[in-house]
N, C-alpha and C positions, 0 to 999 in steps of 0.2 A: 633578559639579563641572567646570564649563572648565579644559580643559587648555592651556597655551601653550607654544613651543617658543624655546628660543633657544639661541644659541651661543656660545661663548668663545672672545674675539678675539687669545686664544695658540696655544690649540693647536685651535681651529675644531670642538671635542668638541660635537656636539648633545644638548640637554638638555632633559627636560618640567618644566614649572614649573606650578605652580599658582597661584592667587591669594593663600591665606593664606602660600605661599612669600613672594609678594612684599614682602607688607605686613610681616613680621617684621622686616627691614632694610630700609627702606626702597626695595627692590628690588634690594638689593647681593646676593651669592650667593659662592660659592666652590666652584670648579673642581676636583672632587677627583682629576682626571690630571694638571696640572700646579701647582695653589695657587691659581689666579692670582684675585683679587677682581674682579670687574666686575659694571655694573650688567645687569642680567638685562633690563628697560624699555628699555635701547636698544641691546640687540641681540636682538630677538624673531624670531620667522622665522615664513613661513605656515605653516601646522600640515598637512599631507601624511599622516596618521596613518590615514586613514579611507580615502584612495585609493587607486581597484587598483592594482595589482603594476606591471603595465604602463603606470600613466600618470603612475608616482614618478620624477620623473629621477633619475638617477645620478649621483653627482656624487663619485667615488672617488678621479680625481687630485687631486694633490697641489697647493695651489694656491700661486702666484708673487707674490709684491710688491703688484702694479700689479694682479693680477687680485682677491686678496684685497680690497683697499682698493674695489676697484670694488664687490663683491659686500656688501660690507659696506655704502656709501652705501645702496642698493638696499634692505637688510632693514633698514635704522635707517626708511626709509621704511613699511615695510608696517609697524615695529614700532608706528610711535608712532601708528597710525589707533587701539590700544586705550586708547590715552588717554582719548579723544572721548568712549567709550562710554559707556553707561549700563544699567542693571539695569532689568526693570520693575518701575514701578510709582515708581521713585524719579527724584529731578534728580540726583544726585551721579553724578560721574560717577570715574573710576577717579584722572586728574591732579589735580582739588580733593582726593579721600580723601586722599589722600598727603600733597598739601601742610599739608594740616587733619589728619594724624599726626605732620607733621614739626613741627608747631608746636607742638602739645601737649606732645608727647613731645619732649623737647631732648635727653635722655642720651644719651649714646655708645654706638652698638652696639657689642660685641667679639664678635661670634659672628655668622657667614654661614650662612644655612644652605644646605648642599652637593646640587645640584639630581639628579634619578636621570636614569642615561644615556635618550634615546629611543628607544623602538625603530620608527623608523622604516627605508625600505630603503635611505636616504642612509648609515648605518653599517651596512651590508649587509657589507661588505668587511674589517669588523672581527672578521667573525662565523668560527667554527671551520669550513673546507671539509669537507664532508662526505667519509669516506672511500673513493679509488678502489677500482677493482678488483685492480691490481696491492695495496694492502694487504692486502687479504681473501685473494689466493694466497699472500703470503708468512706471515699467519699462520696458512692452512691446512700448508703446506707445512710450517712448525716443530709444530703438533700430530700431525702423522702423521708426523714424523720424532721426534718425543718415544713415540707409542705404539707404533713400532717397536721403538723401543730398548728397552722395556718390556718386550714381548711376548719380545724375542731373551735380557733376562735370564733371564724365567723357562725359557726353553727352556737355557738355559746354567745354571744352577746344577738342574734338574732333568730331566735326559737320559733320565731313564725314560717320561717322555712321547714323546721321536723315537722310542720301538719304538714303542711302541703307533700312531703317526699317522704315516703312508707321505708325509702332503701335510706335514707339520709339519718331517719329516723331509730333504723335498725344499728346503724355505723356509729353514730352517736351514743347509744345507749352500750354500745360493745365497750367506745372507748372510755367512756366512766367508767364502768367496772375494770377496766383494766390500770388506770388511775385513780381507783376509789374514790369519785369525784361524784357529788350528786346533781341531779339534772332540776332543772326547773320545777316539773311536776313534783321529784322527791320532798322538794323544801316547801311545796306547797300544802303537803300532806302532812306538813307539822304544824296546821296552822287548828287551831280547836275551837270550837264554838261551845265556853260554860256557861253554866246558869241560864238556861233556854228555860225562856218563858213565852207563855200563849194566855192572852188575859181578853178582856171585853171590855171597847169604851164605851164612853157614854153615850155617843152613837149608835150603838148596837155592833160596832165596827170590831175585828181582829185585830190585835197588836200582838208584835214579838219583839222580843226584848231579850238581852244577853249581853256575853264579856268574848271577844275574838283573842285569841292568844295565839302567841307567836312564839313555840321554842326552838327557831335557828339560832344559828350563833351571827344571823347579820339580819338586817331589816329586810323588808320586803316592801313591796307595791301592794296597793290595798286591792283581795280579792274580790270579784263578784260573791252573790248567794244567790244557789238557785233552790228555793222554797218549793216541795214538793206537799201538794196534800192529796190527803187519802180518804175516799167514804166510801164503802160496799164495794159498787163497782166503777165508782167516779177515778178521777184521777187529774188533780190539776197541778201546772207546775207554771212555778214566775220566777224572771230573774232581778235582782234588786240590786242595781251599782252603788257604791262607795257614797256617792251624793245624795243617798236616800237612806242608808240606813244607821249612819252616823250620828251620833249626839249632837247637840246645839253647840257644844262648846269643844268639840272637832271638826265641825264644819272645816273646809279648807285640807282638811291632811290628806296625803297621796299615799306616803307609807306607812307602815306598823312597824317600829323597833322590836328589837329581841329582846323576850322577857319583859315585855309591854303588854297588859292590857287595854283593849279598845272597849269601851262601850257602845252597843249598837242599840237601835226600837227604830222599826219601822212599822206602820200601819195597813193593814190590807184592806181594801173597799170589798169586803165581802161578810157578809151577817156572821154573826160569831155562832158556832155550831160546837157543842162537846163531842158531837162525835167523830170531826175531822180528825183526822193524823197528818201532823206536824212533823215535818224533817228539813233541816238543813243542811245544801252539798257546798263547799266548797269550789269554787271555779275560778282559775288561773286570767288574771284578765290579757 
């Protein structure tokens, strides 16, 4: 089916038309970007639809008063050569059909119907610009700044991966510093063992006794002590978990609040001697 082109003398929106378009309304149409009703027959354009890229002109500004009005004499011109025309095989031609429709048929049209945009490359400019490269780096940039942040949670809510992996280890401790963020070991190193005591029971046995302090700004999980002693050339070391060196009346607790003292004593099965050296290390459990 011959396609034709025309355009609307409001907003200049190009539009394909076809013949039984025409004849529905007597060639009236309506505009569906701005309403506007006009006859489609005299403003038709030469159809461009088939020609290369390069020999469609452009015609994207905006157009003026005086140049409109020009351009428009110009296509009422080429419009109305399809009047003339004829079908083969037949005399009628497109302007008798019509008028020998408009006679017949007298009722009042209420219904235009709404022509489809064309896609020629005169609305080239209407069309979505393809996207630069600056797009494609800013949403690469936001995906590997989202898979980061991913990757640094799992390494923060499961710290037993940094022993195992020296490189994981390394990438973590970069990206805290680069977020001022402290890592596990750091918050661990605030934890203080006062009032360390080393006393003799009645047993003859070792006891140590003290106050664990906590200055995070959040609680923790209660650490290990690893008890190191020291004589000439001796050297022994124990580790004492949370369920041993805890007071009677902390039994049960897991963490230490901030700016919480804990009271610790636990007892060593080894003859009490003045001349051991006594140290406690802290250890992450």
């Amino acid at each position: 089916m011959n396609t034709k082109q025309t355009r609307c003398p409001n907003c200049l929106s190009l539009y394909k038309v076809t013949v039984p378009q025409l004849t529905v309304a007597q060639g009236m149409v309506c505009c569906p970007k701005c309403a506007e009703n006009f006859n489609a027959l005299l403003h038709l354009q030469q159809s461009n639809l088939n020609l290369p890229e390069d020999q469609v002109p452009r015609q994207h500004e905006q157009r003026s008063f005086f140049t409109r009005s020009k351009s428009t004499a110009s296509d009422n011109a080429l419009g109305l050569d399809i009047l003339s025309r004829t079908v083969d095989q037949s005399n009628l031609d497109l302007h008798h059909y019509l008028n020998n429709l408009n006679y017949y048929h007298r009722n009042n049209v209420y219904y235009y119907p709404a022509p489809s945009l064309s896609q020629s490359r005169e609305m080239a400019f209407q069309r979505k610009k393809r996207p630069q490269f600056a797009y494609y780096l800013m949403w690469g940039v936001i995906n590997l700044s989202l898979f980061l942040l991913f990757v640094f949670q799992i390494l923060w809510f499961n710290p037993q991966l940094l022993e195992q992996s020296k490189v994981l280890n390394a990438f973590f401790n970069q990206a805290c510093t680069l977020v001022r963020c402290e890592t596990l070991d750091q918050r661990y190193k605030k934890l203080n063992v006062e009032h360390f005591k080393v006393e003799r029971t009645l047993d003859n046995h070792t006891q140590i006794s003290g106050v664990l302090m906590n200055y995070n700004a959040e609680s923790l999980k209660l650490p290990h002590f690893k008890v190191i002693m020291q004589k000439d050339q001796q050297y022994l070391e124990r580790v004492i978990s949370p369920a041993e060196y805890l007071v009677q009346s902390l039994n049960g607790m897991t963490r230490i609040p901030a700016r919480h003292p804990y009271a610790f004593k636990f007892t060593l099965l080894q003859h009490y001697d003045q001349n051991w050296q006594y140290k406690i290390e802290i250890m992450r459990p």
